[in-house]
N, C-alpha and C positions, 0 to 999 in steps of 0.2 A: 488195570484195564477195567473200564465199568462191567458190570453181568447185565444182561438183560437191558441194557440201555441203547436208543439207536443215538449212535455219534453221528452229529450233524460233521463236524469239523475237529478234526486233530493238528496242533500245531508245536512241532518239537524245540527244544533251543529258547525255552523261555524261564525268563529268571521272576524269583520272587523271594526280595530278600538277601539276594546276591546266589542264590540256588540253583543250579539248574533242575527246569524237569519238562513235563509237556501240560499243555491246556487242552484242554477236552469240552466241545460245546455239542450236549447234547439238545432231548428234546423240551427238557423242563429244568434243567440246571448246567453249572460250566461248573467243571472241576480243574482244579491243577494237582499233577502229581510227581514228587521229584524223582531225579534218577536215581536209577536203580530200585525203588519202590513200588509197589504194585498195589496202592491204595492214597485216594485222597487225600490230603493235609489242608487245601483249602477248596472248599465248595460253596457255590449261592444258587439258590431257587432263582429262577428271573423272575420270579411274583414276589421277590423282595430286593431288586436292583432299582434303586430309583432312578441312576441313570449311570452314565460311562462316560469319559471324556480321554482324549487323546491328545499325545504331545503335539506342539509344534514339530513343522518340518526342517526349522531353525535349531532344534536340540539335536545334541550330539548324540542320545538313548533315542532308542523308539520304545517309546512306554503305553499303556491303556491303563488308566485307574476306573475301578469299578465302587460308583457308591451307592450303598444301602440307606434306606428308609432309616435304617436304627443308627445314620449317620456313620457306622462303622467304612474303612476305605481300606482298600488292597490294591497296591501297581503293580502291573507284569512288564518286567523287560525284556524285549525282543533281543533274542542275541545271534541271530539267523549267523553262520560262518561265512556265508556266501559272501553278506557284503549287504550293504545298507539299502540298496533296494529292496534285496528279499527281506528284509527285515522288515523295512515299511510294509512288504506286498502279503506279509503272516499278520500285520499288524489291522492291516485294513479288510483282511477275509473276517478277523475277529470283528470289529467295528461294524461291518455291513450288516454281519448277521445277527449281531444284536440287535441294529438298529426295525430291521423284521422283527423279529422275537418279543423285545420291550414291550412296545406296545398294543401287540395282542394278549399280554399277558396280562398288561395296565387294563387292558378292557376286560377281559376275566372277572381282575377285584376288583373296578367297580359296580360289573354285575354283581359281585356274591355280596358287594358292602350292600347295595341295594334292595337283595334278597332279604339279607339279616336286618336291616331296617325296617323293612315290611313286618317280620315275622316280630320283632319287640313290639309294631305298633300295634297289631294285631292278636296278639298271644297274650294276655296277661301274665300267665303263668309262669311263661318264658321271662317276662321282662322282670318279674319279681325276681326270677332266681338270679337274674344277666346282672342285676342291682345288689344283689346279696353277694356275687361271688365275686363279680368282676368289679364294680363301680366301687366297691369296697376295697380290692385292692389284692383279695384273698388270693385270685383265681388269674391268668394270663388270659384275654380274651381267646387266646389261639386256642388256648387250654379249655376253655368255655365250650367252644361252637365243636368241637372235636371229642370230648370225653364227658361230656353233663349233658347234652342234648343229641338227638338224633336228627342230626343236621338235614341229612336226605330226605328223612319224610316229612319234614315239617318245612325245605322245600317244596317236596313234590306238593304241598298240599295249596302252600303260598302260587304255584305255579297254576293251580284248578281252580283257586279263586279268580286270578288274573284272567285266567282264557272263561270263565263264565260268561255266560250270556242273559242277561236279562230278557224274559219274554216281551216289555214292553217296547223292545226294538220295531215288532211287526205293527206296532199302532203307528208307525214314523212313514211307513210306506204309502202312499198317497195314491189312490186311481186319479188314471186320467181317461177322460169322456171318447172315444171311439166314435171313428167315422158311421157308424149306425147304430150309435147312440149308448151301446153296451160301455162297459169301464173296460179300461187299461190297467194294470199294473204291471210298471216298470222294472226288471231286478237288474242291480249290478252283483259283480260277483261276489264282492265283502259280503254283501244280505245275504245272497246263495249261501256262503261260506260259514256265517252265525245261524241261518235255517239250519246246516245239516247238523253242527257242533249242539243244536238244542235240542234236537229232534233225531237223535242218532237213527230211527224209523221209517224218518223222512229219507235221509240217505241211502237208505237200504233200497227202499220201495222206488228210487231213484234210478239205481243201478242196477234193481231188477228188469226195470221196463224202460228207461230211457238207453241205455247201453247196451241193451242186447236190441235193443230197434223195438219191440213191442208200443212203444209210445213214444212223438215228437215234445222236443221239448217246451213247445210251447200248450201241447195239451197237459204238457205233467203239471205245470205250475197253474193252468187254470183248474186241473182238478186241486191243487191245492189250496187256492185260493179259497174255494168251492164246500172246504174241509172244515171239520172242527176243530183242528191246530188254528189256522187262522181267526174266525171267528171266537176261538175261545180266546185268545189272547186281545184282540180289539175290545173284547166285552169284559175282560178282568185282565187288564196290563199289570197288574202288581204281580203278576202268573212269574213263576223264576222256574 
């Protein structure tokens, strides 16, 4: 029985290999364990299932093979006693719930491949070593990203470049002429939302006086306007 694992589905009576034992679909991997044992003989991460497929309902087995990325394959044979519906109805709670599973996982790694893409284009240092350890042949890239580098912070750091805001966004903002002749400036709420992330100040002095009511929000943003955030950034846009 797994420790500390939440079991999405358990499903007994299934063979692998001619063996009985039970599948067990947790939250980030499927195990099969035979009977009478009380530990794994075959496990996969779903972030290394490329995909699954299922018999025909013209075959005499109800089977699922599961295949990996490393092209390695595993079938599980349904052997429900009941009788060949419940065989298929163990067969298809496994299928369903893959079919969820899979592909939030597929989106996972291709966010983290796109993270680690970013961080070689960007890192020299990193991509020097990712070339010496890995591209050579030395190093497993799994083995790379997990025990030669600090993956998380050099994430989170890839993640603060990403959400940056370049000051010269507020030069993009355009008055418009007012029915008594004064300007306009229009905000949508992406601008609002790169104001506060630039100006963490700005936010503050926001929800000091516009959310307790001390000030309408249309005076908050003409005193800003009005401000040296603004003006300083129209007058040196290169400002980060």
């Amino acid at each position: 029985m797994p420790n500390g694992e939440d079991v999405r589905l358990k499903v007994n009576h299934v063979k692998s290999k001619k063996v009985e034992g039970t599948l067990y679909m947790m939250s980030e991997r499927m195990g099969w364990m035979p009977k009478h044992k009380d530990v794994f003989t075959i496990s996969f991460d779903y972030c290394d299932i490329k995909y699954h497929r299922i018999s025909s309902d013209q075959k005499s087995k109800i089977r699922l093979q599961i295949v990996c990325y490393n092209e390695n394959m595993t079938t599980f044979h349904f052997c429900n006693p009941v009788g060949l519906d419940a065989q298929k109805k163990d067969r298809d709670a496994v299928s369903d719930l893959l079919k969820t599973l899979l592909p939030e996982f597929k989106t996972m790694m291709d966010q983290a491949l796109e993270v680690k893409t970013k961080i070689l284009n960007e890192n020299k240092t990193v991509y020097q070593l990712y070339k010496d350890l890995v591209i050579s042949g030395l190093v497993p890239a799994d083995d790379f990203w997990s025990k030669y580098v600090d993956f998380d912070k050099l994430t989170e750091s890839t993640k603060k470049q990403n959400t940056g805001i370049s000051g010269a966004f507020l030069t993009n903002i355009r008055p418009e002429s007012g029915d008594n002749g004064g300007l306009i400036y229009k905000l949508n709420t992406d601008t609002i939302m790169s104001i506060f992330r630039t100006y963490p100040a700005i936010r503050e002095k926001y929800e000091q006086n516009v959310h307790t009511g001390h000030m309408n929000e249309a005076d908050f943003w003409r005193t800003f306007f009005q401000s040296h955030y603004f003006t300083m950034d129209r007058m040196n846009p290169s400002h980060t």
